[in-house]
C-alpha angles and dihedrals in degrees: 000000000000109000096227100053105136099126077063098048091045098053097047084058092053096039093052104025130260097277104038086036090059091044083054094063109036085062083051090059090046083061084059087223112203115246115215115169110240132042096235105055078050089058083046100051092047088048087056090053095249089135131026086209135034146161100239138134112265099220089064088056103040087050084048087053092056095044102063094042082065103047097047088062080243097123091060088062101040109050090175092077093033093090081046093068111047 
């Protein structure tokens, strides 16, 4: 979880309402989530299997995705994804 992620905080209060917001995340912090700055060495780090979860935004990981398909040479055996990773 990003350190400054207070747009995040603020919003799941408002989504869920103050109270029930607050006991959110007081059973997050039960969970002792790990805090990295920057979104994308978080989608890094959950890429490299460093996390099995994460807050992240899902464009970084889905162009990591495809980045490393086409670096690993895996998109020229298999056509079907080809189209995918554009």
């Amino acid at each position: 979880m990003d350190r400054e992620e207070y747009n995040w905080y603020g919003a799941m209060l408002e989504y869920l309402g103050q109270e029930p917001g607050r006991r959110f995340m007081r059973q997050l912090a039960t969970l002792d989530p790990v805090f990295h700055k920057g979104h994308t060495l978080i989608a890094q780090l959950l890429a490299a299997g460093e996390f099995s979860l994460a807050i992240v935004y899902p464009h970084r990981v889905e162009s990591m995705k495809k980045q490393v398909l086409r670096s690993s040479g895996f998109l020229r055996q298999n056509r079907s994804l080809r189209r995918w990773a554009r």
